[in-house]
N, CA, C and O atoms as CSV, one atom per row, in Angstrom:
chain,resi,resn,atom,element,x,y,z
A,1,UNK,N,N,74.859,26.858,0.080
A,1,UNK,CA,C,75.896,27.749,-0.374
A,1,UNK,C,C,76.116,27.594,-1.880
A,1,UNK,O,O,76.190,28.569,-2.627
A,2,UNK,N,N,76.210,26.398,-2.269
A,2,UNK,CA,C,76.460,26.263,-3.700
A,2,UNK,C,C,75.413,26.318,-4.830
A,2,UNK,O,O,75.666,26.473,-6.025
A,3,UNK,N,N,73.713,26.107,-4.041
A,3,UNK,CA,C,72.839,26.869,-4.795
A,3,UNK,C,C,72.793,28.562,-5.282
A,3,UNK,O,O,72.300,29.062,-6.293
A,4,UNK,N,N,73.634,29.303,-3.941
A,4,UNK,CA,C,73.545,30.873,-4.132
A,4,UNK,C,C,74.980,31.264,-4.475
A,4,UNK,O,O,75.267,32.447,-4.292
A,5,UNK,N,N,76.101,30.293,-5.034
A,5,UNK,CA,C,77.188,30.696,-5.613
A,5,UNK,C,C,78.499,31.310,-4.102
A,5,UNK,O,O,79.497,32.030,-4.115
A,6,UNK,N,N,78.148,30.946,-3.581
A,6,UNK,CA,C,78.835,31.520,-1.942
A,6,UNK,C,C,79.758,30.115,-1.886
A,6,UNK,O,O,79.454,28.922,-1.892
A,7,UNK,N,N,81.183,30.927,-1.823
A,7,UNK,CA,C,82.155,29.828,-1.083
A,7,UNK,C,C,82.411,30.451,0.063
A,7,UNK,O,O,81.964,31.445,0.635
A,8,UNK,N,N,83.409,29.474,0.319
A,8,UNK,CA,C,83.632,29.612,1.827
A,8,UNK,C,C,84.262,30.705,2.503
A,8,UNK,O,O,84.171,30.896,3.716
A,9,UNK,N,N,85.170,31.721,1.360
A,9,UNK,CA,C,85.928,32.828,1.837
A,9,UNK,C,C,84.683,33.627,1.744
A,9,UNK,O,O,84.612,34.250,2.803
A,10,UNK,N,N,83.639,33.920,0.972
A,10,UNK,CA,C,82.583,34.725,0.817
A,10,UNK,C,C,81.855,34.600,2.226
A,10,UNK,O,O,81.741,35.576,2.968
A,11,UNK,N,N,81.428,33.488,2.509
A,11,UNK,CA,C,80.827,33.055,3.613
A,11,UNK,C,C,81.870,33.499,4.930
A,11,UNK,O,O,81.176,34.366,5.462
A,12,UNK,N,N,82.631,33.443,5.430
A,12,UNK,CA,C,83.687,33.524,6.084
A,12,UNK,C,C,83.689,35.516,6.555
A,12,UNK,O,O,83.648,36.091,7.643
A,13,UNK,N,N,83.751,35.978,5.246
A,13,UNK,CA,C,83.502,37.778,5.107
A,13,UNK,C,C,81.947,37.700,5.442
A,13,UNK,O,O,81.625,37.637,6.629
A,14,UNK,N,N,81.421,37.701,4.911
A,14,UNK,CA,C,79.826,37.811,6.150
A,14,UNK,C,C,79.612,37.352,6.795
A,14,UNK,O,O,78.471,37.632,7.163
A,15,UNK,N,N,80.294,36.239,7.640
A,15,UNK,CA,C,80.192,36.293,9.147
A,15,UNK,C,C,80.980,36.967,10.159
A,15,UNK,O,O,80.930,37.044,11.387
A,16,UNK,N,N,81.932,37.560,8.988
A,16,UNK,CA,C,82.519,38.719,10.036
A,16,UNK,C,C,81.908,39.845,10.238
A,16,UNK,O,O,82.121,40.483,11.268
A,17,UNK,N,N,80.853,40.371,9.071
A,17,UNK,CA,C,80.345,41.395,9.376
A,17,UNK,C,C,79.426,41.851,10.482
A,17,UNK,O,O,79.274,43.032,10.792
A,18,UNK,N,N,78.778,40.751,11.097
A,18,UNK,CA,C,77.832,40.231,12.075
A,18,UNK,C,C,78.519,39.761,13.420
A,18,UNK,O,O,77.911,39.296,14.384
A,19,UNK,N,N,80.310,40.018,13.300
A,19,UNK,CA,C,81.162,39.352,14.514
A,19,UNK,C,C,80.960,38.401,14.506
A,19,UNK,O,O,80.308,38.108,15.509
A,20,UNK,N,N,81.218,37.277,13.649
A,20,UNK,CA,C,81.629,35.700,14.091
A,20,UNK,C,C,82.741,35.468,13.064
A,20,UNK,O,O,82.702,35.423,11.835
A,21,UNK,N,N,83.571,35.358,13.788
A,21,UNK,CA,C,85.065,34.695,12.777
A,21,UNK,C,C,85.060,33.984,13.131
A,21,UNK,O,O,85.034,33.607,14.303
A,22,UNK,N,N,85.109,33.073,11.303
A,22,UNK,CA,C,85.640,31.601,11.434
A,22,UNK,C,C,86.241,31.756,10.151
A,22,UNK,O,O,85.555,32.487,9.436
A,23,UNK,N,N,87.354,31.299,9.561
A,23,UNK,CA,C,88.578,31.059,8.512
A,23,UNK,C,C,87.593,30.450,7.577
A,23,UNK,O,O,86.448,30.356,8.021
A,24,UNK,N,N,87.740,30.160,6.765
A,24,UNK,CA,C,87.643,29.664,5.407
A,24,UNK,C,C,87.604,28.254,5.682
A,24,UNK,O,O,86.630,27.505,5.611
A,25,UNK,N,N,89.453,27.840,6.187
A,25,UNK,CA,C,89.421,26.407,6.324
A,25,UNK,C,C,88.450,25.980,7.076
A,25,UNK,O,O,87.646,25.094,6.785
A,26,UNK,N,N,88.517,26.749,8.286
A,26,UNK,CA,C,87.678,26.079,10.044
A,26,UNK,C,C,86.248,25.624,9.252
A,26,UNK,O,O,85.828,24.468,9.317
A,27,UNK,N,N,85.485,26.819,8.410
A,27,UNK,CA,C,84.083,26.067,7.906
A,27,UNK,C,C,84.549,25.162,7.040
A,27,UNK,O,O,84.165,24.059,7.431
A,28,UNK,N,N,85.230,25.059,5.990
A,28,UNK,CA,C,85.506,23.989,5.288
A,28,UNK,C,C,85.296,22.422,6.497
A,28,UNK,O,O,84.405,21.592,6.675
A,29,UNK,N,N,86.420,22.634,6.981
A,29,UNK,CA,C,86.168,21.387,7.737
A,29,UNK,C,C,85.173,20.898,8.518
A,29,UNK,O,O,85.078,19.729,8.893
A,30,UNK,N,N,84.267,21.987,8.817
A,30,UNK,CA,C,83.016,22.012,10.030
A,30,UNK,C,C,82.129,20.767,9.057
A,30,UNK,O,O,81.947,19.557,9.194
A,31,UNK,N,N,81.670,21.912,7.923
A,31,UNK,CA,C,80.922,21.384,7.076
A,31,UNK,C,C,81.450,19.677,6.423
A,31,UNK,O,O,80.746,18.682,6.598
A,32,UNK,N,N,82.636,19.648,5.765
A,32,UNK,CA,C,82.882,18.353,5.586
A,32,UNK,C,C,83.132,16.601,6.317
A,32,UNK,O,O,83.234,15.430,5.952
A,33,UNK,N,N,83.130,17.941,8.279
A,33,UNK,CA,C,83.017,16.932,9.128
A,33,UNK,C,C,81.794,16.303,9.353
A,33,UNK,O,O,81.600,15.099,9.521
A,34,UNK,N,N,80.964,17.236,9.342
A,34,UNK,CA,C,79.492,16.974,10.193
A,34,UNK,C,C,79.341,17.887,11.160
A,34,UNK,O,O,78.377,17.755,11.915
A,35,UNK,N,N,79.995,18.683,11.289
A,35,UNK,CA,C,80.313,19.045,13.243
A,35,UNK,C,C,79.932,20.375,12.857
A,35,UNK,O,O,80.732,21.160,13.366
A,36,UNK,N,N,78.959,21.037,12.103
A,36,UNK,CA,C,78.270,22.933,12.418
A,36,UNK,C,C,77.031,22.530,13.602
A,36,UNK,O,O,76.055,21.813,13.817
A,37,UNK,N,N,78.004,23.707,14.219
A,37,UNK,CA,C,76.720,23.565,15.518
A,37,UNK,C,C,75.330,24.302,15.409
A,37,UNK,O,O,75.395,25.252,14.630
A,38,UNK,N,N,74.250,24.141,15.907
A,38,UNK,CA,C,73.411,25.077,15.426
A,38,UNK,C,C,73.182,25.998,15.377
A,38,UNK,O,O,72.266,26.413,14.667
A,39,UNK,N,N,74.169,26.989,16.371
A,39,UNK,CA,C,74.128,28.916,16.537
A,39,UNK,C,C,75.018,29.048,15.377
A,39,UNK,O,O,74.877,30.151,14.849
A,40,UNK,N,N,76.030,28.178,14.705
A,40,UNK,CA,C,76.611,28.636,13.466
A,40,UNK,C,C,75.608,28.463,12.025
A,40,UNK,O,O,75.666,29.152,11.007
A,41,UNK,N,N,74.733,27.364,12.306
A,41,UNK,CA,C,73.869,27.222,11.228
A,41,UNK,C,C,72.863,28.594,11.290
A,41,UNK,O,O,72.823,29.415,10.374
A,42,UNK,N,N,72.492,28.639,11.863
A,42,UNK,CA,C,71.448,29.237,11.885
A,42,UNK,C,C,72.184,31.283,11.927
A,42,UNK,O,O,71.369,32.181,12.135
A,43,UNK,N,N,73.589,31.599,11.719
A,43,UNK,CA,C,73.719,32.519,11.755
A,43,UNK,C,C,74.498,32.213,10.377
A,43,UNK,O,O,74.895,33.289,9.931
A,44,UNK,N,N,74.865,31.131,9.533
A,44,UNK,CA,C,74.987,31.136,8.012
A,44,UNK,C,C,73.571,31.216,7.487
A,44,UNK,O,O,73.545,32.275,6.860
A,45,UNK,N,N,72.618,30.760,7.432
A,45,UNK,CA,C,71.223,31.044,7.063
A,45,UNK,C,C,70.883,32.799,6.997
A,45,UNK,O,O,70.713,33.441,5.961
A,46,UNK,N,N,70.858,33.130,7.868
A,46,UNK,CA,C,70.783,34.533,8.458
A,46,UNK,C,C,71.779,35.084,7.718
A,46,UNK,O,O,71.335,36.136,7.259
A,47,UNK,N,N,72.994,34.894,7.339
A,47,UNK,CA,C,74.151,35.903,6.502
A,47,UNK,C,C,73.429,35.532,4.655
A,47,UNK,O,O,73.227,36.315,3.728
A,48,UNK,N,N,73.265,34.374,4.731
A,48,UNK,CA,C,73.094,34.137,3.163
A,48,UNK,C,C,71.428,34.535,2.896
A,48,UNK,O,O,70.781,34.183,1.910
A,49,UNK,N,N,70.912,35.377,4.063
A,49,UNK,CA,C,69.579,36.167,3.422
A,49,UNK,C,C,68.439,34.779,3.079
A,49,UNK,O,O,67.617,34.971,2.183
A,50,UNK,N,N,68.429,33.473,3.781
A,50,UNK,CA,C,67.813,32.290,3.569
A,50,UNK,C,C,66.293,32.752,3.802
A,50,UNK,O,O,66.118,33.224,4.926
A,51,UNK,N,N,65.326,32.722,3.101
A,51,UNK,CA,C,63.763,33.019,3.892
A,51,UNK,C,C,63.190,31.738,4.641
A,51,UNK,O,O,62.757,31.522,5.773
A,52,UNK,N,N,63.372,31.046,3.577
A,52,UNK,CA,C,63.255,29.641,4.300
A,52,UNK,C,C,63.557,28.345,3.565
A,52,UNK,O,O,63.899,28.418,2.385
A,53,UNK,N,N,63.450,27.057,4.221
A,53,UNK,CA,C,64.733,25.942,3.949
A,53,UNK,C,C,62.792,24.768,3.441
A,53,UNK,O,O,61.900,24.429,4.219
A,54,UNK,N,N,62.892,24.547,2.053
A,54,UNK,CA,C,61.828,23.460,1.892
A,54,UNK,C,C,62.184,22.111,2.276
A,54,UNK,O,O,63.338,21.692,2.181
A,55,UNK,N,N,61.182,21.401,2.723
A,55,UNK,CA,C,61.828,19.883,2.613
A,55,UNK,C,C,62.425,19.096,1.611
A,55,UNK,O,O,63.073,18.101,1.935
A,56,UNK,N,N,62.275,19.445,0.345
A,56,UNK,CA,C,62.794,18.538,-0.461
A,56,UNK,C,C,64.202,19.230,-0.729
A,56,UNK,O,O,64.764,18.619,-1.638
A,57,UNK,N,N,64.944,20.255,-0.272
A,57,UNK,CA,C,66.366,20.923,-0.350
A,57,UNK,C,C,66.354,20.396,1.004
A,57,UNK,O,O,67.322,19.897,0.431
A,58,UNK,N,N,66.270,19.997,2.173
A,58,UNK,CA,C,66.763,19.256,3.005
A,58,UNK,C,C,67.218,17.541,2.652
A,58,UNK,O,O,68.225,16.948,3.039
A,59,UNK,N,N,66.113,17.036,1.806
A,59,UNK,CA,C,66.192,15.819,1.255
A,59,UNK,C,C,67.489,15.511,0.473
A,59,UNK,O,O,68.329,14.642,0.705
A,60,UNK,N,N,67.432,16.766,-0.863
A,60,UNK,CA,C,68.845,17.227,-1.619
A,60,UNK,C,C,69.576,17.250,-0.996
A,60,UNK,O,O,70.266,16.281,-1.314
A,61,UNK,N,N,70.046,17.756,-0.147
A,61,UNK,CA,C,71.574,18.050,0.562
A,61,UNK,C,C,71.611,16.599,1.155
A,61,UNK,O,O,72.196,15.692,0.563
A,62,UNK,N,N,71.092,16.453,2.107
A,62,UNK,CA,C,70.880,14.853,2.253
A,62,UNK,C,C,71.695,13.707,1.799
A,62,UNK,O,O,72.499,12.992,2.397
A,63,UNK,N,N,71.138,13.732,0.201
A,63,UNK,CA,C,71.413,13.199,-1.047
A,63,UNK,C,C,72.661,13.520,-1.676
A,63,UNK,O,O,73.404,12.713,-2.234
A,64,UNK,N,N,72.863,14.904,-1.531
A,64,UNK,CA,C,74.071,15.167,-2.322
A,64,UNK,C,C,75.411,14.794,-1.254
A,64,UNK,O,O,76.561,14.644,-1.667
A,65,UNK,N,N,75.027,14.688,0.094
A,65,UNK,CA,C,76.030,13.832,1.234
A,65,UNK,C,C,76.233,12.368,1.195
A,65,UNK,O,O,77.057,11.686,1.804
A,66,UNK,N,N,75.530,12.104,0.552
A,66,UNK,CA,C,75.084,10.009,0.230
A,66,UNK,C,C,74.638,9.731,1.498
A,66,UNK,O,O,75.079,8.690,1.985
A,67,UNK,N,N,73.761,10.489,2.269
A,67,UNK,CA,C,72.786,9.922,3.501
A,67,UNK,C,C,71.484,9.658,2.752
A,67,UNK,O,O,70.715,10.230,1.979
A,68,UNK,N,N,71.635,8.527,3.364
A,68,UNK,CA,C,69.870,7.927,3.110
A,68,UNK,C,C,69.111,8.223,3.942
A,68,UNK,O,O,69.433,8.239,5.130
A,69,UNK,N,N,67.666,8.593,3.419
A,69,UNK,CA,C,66.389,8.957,4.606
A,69,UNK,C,C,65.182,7.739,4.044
A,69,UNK,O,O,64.526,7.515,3.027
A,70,UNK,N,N,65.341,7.266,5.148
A,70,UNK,CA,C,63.754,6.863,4.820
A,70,UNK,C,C,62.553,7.096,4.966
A,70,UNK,O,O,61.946,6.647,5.939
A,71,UNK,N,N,62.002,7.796,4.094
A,71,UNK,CA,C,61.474,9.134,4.644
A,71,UNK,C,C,59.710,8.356,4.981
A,71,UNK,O,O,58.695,9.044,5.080
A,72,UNK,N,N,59.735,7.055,5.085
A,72,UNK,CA,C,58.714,6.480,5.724
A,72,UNK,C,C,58.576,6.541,7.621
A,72,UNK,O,O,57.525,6.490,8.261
A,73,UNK,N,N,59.962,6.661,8.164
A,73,UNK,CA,C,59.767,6.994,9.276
A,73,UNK,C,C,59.694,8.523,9.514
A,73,UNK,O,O,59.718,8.909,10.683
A,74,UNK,N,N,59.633,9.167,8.801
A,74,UNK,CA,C,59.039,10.768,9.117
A,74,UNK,C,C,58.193,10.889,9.095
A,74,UNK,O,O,57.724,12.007,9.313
């Protein structure tokens, strides 16, 4: 989201357009919990026009959460 300039009220209005309401806050907290399930991921991907997700922007986000990968067991 913050690579394509999309906050959360932006995000929030295109998932209504597609019928899924969720508030602003509700993703705020999803996302800062841990807790997006995967029919919501995968229908924010799908609203923000995503073609596809590289591994090293999986690594980034990762990173920008302070999770460590060791990416020797992958």
């Amino acid at each position: 989201m913050s690579k394509r300039g999309v906050k959360y009220q932006d995000l929030s209005e295109r998932l209504n357009t597609i019928g899924v309401v969720q508030s602003a806050d509700n993703l705020r907290n999803k996302v800062n919990k841990g807790i997006l399930g995967a029919d919501l991921l995968l229908q924010i991907v799908y609203v923000l026009k995503m073609r596809k997700i590289e591994r090293e922007d999986i690594i980034e986000i990762f990173a920008d959460m302070q999770i460590s990968l060791d990416e020797d067991d992958v």
